[in-house]
C-alpha positions as CSV (number, residue, x, y, z in Angstrom):
1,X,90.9,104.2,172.6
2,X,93.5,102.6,170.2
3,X,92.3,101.3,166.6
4,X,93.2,97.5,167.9
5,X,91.2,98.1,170.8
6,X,88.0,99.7,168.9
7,X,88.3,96.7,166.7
8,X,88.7,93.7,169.4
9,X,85.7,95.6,171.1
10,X,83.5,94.9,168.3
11,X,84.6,91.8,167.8
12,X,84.0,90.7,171.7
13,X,80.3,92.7,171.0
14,X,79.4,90.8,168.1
15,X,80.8,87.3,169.3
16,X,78.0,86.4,172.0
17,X,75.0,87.7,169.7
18,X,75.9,85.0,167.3
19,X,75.9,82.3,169.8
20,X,79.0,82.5,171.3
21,X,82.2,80.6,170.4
22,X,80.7,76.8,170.2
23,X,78.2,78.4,167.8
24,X,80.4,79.3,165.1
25,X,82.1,77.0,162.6
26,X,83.6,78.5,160.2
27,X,85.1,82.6,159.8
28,X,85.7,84.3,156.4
29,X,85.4,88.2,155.4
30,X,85.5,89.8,151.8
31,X,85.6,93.4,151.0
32,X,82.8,94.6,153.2
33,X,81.3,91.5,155.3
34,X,82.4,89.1,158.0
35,X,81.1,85.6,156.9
36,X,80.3,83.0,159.7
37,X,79.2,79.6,159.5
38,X,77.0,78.5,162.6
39,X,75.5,75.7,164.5
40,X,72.3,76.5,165.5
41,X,70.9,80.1,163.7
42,X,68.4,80.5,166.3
43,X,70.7,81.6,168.8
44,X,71.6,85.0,166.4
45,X,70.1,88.2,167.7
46,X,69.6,90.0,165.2
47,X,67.8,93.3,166.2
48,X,70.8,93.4,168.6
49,X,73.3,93.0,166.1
50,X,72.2,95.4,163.9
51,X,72.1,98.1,166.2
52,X,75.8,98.1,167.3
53,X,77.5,101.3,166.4
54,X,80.3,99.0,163.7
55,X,77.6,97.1,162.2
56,X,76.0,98.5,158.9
57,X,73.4,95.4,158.0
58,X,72.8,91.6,158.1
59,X,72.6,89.1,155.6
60,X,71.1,85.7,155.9
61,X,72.5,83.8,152.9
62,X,74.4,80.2,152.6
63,X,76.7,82.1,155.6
64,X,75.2,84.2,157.9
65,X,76.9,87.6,157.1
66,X,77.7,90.8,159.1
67,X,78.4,94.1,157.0
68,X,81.1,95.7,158.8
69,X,82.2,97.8,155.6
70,X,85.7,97.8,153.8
71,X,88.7,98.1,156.1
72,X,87.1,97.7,158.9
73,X,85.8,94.0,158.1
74,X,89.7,93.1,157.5
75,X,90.6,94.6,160.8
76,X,88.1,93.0,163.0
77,X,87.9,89.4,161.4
78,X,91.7,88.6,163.3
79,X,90.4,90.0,166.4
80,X,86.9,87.7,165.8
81,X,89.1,84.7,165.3
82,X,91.1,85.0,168.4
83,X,88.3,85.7,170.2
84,X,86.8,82.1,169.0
85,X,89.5,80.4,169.5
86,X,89.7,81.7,172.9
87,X,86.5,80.9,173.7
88,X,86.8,77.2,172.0
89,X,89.7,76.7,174.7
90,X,87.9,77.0,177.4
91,X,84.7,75.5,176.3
92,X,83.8,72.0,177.0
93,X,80.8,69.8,176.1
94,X,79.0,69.1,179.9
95,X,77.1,66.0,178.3
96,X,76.9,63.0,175.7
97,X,73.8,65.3,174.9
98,X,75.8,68.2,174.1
99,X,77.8,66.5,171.7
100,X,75.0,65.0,170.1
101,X,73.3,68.0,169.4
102,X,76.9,69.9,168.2
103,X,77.4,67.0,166.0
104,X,73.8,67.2,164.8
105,X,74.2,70.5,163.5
106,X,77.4,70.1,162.0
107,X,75.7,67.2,159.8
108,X,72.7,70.1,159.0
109,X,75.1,72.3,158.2
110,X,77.0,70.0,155.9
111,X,74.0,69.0,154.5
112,X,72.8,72.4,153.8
113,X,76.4,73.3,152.1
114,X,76.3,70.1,149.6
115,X,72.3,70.9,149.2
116,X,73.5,74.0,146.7
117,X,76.1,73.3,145.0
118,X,75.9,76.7,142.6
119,X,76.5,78.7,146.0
120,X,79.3,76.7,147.1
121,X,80.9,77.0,143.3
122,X,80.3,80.7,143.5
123,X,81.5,80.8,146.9
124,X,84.7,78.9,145.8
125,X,85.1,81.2,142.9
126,X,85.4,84.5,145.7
127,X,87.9,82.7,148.1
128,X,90.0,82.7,145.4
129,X,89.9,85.9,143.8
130,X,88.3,87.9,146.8
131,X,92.1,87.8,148.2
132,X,93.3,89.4,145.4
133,X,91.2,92.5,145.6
134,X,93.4,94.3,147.6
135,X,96.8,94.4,145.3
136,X,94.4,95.0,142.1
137,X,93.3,98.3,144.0
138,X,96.5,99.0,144.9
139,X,98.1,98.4,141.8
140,X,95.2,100.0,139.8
141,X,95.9,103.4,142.2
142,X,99.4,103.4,141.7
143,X,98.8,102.7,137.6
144,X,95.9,105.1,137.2
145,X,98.8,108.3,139.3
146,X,101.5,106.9,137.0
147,X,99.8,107.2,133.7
148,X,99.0,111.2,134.9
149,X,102.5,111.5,135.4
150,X,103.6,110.0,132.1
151,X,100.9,112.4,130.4
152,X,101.6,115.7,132.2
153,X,106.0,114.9,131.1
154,X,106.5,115.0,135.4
155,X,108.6,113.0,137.0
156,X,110.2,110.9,134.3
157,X,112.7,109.6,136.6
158,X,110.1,107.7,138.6
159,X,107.5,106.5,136.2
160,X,109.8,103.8,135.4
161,X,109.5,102.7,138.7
162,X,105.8,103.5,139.7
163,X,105.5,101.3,136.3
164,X,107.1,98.9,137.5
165,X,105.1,98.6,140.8
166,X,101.6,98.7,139.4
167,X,102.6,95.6,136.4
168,X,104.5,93.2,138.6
169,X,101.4,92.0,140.3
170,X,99.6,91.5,137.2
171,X,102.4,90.1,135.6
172,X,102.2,87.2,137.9
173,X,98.4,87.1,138.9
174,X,98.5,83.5,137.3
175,X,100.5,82.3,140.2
176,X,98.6,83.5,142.8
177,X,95.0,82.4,141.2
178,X,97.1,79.0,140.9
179,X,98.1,79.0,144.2
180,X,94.8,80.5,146.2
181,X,92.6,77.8,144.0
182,X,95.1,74.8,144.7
183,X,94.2,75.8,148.8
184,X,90.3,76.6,147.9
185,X,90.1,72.5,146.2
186,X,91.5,71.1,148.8
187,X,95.4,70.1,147.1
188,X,98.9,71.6,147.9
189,X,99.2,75.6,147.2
190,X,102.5,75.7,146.6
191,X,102.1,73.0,143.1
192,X,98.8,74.9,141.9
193,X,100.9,77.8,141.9
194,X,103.5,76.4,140.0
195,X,101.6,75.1,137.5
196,X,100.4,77.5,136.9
197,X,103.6,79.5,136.5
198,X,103.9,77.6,133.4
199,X,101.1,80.4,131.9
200,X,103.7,82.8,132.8
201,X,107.0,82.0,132.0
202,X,108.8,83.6,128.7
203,X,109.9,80.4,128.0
204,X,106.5,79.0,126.3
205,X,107.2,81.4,123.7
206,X,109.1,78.6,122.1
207,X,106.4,76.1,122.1
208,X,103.7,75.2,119.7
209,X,100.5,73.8,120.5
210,X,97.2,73.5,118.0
211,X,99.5,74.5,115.1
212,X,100.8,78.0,116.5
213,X,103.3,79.2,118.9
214,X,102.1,79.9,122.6
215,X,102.5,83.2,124.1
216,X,103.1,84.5,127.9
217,X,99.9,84.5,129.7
218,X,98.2,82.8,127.3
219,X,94.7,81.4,128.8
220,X,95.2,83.8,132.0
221,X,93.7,83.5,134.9
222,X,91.3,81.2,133.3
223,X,93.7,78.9,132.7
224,X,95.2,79.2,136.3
225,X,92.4,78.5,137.1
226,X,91.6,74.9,135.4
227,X,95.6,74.2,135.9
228,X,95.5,74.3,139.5
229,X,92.2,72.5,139.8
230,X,93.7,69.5,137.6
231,X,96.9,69.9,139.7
232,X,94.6,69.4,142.7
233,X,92.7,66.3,141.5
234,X,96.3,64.9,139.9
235,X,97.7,65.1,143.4
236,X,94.9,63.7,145.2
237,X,94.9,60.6,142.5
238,X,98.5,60.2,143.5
239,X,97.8,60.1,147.1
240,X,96.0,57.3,146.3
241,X,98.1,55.1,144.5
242,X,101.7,56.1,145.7
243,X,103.4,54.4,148.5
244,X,104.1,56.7,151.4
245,X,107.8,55.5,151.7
246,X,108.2,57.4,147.7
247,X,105.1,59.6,148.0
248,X,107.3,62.6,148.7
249,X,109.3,62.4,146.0
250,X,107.0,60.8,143.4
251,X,103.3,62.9,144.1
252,X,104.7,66.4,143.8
253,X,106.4,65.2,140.3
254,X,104.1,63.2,138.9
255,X,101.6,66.6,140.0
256,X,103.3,69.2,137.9
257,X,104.6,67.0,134.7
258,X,101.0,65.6,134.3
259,X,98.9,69.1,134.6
260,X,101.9,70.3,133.3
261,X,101.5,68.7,129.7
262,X,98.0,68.9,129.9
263,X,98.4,72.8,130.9
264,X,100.5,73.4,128.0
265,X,99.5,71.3,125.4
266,X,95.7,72.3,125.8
267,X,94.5,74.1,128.7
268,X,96.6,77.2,127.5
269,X,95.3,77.3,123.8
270,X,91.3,76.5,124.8
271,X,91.7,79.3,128.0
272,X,93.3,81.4,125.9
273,X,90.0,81.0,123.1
274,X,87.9,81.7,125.9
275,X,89.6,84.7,127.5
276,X,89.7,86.3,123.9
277,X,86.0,85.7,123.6
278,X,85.3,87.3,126.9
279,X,87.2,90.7,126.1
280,X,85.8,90.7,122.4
281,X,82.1,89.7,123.9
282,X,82.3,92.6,126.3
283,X,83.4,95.0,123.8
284,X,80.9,94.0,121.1
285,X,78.1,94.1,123.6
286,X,79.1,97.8,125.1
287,X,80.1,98.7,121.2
288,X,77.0,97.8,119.8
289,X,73.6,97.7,122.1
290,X,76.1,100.1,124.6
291,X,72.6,101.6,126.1
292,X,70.5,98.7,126.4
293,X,73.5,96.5,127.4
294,X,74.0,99.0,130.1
295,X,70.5,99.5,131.3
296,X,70.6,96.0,131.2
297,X,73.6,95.1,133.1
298,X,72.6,98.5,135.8
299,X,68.7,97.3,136.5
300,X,69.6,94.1,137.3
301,X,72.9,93.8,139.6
302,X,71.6,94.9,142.6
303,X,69.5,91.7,142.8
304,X,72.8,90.3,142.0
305,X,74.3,91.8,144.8
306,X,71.2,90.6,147.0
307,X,71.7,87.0,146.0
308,X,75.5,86.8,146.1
309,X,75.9,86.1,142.5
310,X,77.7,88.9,141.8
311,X,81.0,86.8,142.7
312,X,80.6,85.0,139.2
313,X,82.0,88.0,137.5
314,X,84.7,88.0,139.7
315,X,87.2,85.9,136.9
316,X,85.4,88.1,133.8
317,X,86.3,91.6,135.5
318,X,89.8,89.9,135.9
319,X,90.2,88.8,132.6
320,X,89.2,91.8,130.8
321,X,92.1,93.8,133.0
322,X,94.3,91.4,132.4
323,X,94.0,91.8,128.7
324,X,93.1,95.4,128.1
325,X,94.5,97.0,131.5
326,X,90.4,97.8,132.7
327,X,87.3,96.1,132.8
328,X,84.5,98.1,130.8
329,X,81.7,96.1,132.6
330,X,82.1,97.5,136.5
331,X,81.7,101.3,135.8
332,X,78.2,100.4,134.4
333,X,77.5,97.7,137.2
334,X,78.7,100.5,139.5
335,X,75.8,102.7,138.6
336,X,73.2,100.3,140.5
337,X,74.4,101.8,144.0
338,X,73.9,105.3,142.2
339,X,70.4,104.4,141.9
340,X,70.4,103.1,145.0
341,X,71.8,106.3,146.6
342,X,69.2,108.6,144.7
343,X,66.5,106.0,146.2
344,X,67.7,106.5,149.6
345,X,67.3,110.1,149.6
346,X,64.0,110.0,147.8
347,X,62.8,108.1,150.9
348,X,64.7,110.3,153.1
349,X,61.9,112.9,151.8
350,X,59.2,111.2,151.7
351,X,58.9,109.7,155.0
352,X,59.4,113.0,156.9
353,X,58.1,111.6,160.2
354,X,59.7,108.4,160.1
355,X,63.2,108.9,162.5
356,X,63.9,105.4,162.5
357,X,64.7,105.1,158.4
358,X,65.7,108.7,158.2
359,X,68.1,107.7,161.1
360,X,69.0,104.7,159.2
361,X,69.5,106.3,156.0
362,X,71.4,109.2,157.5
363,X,74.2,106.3,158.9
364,X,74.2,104.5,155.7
365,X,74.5,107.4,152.5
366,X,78.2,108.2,153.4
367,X,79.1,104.7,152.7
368,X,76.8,104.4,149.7
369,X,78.2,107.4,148.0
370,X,81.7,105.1,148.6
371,X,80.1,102.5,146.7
372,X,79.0,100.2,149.8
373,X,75.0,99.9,149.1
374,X,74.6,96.9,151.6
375,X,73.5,98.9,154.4
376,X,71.1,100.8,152.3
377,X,69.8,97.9,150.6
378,X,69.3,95.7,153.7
379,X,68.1,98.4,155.8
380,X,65.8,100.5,153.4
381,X,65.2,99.7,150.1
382,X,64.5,96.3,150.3
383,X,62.6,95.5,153.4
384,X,60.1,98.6,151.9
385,X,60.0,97.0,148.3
386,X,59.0,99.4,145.9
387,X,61.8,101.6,146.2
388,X,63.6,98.6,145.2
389,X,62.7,98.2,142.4
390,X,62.9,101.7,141.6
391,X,66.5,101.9,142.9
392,X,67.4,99.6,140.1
393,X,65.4,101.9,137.8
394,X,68.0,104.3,138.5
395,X,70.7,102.3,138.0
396,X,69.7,101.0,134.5
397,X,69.8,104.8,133.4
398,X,73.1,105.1,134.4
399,X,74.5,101.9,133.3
400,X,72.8,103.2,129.9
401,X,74.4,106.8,130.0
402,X,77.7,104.9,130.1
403,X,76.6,102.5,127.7
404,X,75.5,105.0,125.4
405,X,78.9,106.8,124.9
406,X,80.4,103.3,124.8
407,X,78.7,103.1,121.7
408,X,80.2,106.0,120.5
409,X,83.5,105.3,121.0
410,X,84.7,106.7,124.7
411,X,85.2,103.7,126.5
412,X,84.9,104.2,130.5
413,X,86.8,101.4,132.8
414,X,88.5,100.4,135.9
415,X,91.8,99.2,136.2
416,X,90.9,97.2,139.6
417,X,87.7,95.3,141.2
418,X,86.1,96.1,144.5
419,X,85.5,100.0,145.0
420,X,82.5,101.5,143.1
421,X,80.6,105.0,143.8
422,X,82.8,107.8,144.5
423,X,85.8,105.1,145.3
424,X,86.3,104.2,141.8
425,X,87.5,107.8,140.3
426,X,91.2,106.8,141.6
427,X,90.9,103.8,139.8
428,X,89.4,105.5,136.6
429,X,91.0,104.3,132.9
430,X,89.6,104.7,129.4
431,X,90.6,105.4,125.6
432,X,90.6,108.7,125.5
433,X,92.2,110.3,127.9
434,X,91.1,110.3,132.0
435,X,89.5,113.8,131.9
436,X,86.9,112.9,129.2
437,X,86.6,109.1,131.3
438,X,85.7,110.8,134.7
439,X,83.3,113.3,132.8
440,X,81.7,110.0,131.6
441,X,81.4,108.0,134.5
442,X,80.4,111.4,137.1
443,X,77.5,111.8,134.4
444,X,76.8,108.3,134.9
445,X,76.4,108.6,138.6
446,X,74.9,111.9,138.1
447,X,71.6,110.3,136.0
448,X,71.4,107.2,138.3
449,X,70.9,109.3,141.3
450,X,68.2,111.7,139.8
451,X,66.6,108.4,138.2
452,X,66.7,106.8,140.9
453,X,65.3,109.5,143.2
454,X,62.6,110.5,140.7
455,X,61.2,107.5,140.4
456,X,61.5,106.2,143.9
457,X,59.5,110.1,144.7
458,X,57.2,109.7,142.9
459,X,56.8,105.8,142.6
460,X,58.0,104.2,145.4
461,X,54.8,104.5,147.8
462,X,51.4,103.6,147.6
463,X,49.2,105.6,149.3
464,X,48.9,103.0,151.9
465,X,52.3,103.3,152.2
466,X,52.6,106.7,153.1
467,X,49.4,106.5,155.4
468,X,51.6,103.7,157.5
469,X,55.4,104.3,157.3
470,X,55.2,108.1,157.7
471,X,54.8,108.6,160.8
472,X,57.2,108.5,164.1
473,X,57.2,105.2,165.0
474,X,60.4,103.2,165.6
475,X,58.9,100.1,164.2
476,X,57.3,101.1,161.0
477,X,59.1,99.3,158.5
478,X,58.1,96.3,160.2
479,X,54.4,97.5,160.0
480,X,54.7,97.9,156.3
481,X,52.1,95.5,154.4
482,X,53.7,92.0,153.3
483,X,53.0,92.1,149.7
484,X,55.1,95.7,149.3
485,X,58.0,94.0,151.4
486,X,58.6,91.5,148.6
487,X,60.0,93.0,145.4
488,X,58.5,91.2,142.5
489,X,62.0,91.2,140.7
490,X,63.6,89.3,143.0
């Protein structure tokens, strides 16, 4: 069977367990999930879902959300699309009830969008950089060989050029935050993105705003950011007001001079401020409570992770590349799935009878040694709560193992967003030098998995626990008593 065929297969599998075509209203994916919007949620079957062969977990959140894992989810949303589509075509309200009830739940669903607007912010905030991902791991890959190169003396000839390849993207990730957030706010892509060209272009060199000079890039994708959103609501003003008969010629200038002033004459000096405090914020807090930043920052983003907030740090791990060529803050966030992984395999052995989660648990460590923990968080740790919590134990002794030699100087980043677990050694940068930064970050992973199998051994189960959940029965973490399904963290 061909790849396109595998894919379109799980695609036409996974289509009539959410309801069919008329039951989904909206399609996204990021790096490991396929993201519907629905009508009606009570036509989802889950148990089904979850136990086709492509499908690693569910996740009910302000989408409903199918864990397909990285790659795969980019190769099957197309497929899921056409298949919609498809199916939208040749489906056809059969009454005046039928459209009553689909435009019922559209107005629930609209409701339940405008009824949080955090999510929706945060949401917002991933469509625009979630896109991105992919050229910031490639780039980071190519960067991360080409600095080998340049330090082994090979290949001189082509390190220019690999150089080349790995900077021009993050030369010019101002235009494409511009342009991605312009289509996210509802304006025209094309005028967020130049707008916020203006960030980029040498030219600003020559202009002085609160008393200095401006430089390139100044305000970065921050201020992409806020220049594309202005852009949006400039252009939407103008819409307004213009006449139609002028609107194509008048809207689309008036769009870029006005956020253009505003852009350079403010937006890049106070994005600029804020950028500069991000990086030096980071680095303080690593160079000077490294360990109990990073225990910190490790115990507590897999909750994160479990609420979707995660996607807020999105613009800070940007930023921080952008400036110093790695962010220091997703090597220690990475340890949490280290933890995680330790916590798996601690259950693994402790519920010896149990084929359903060691079968579960078998399917799922692969991809969490990759740095994909939703499978194992949805499907183990979670629904049995203790070993939750001590899953995050583990990672808050690796994020403070990483932290700790922060503190002394050997800084440990990553030179892209996305990958974490075993996935991020590619992407590996530091201050001194990449053999003493992957010694760093393997000891990191190293302590979270003991940790977090230790205490998930020896603390994970109450006796009551044991007595139900060890034993052969398919069902059992359903069985397990409500008050240890519910971490108390969360």
């Amino acid at each position: 069977m061909s790849t396109e065929n595998k894919n379109r297969d799980t695609a036409a599998a996974i289509l009539p367990l959410v309801g069919g075509a008329a039951n989904v209203t909206s399609i996204a994916h990021c790096m490991t999930r396929l993201r519907l919007t629905l009508r009606d949620r009570a036509k989802v079957q889950d148990e089904a879902l979850k136990a086709l062969p492509a499908v690693m977990g569910v996740v009910e959140d302000d989408t409903y959300q199918i864990v397909l894992g990285p790659g795969t989810v980019a190769r099957v949303t197309p497929e899921f699309e056409q298949l919609v589509e498809e199916g939208r075509a040749t489906a056809h309200p059969t009454s005046a009830e039928d459209l009553a009830k689909q435009g019922t739940a559209l107005k629930a669903a609209q409701k339940a969008k405008n009824a949080t607007p955090f999510k929706l912010f945060l949401r917002r905030i991933a469509n625009i950089f979630v896109p991105l991902i992919p050229a910031l791991i490639g780039c980071g890959i190519i960067a991360g060989f080409n600095g080998l190169l340049v330090n082994l003396g090979w290949l001189p000839t082509v390190t220019p050029a690999l150089a080349a390849m790995a900077s021009g993207f993050m030369a010019l990730i101002a235009v494409f935050v511009g342009f991605n957030t312009a289509k996210e706010f509802g304006g025209t892509p094309i005028l967020g993105g130049a707008v916020a060209a203006i960030i980029v272009f040498p030219g600003v060199a020559n202009i002085e705003a609160f008393g200095q000079k401006l430089s390139p890039g100044q305000g970065g994708v921050l201020g992409a950011l806020g220049a594309a959103v202005l852009a949006t609501y400039v252009e939407k003003w103008c819409r307004k007001w213009v006449p139609e008969a002028v609107d194509v010629l008048v809207t689309p200038t008036l769009t870029v001079l006005i956020s253009g002033l505003v852009t350079i004459f403010g937006l890049m000096f106070l994005a600029g401020e804020v950028s500069t405090g991000i990086g030096t914020a980071a680095n303080w807090l690593l160079d000077n409570t490294g360990a109990f930043a990073g225990l910190v920052l490790g115990a507590f983003f897999l909750p994160l992770v479990m609420l979707g907030l995660h996607q807020a740090l999105i613009p800070i791990h940007t930023t921080l590349i952008e400036q110093q060529g790695y962010t220091v803050l997703l090597p220690v966030l990475a340890m949490a799935g280290a933890g995680q992984v330790g916590c798996a395999i601690a259950v693994y052995l402790r519920l010896k009878r149990n084929t359903s989660i060691r079968t579960t648990i078998k399917s799922a460590l692969p991809a969490g040694f990759l740095g994909v923990g939703e499978p194992l968080i949805y499907g183990v740790s979670l629904p049995l709560g203790r070993p939750f919590i001590t899953a995050c134990a583990g990672g808050a002794a690796g994020g403070a193992f990483i932290g700790m030699f922060s503190m002394l100087g050997d800084k440990v980043g990553s030179t892209a967003i996305g990958p974490s677990g075993w996935a991020l050694f590619p992407l590996l940068d530091g201050n001194h030098g990449l053999g003493t930064t992957i010694a760093i970050y393997a000891g990191g992973l190293l302590v979270g998995y003991t940790v977090g199998f230790v205490a998930t051994y020896f603390f994970g189960f109450s006796k009551q626990m044991l007595a139900e959940l060890n034993v052969a029965e398919p069902s059992a973490v359903a069985a397990a008593p409500a008050e240890e399904k519910a971490p108390a963290t969360v």
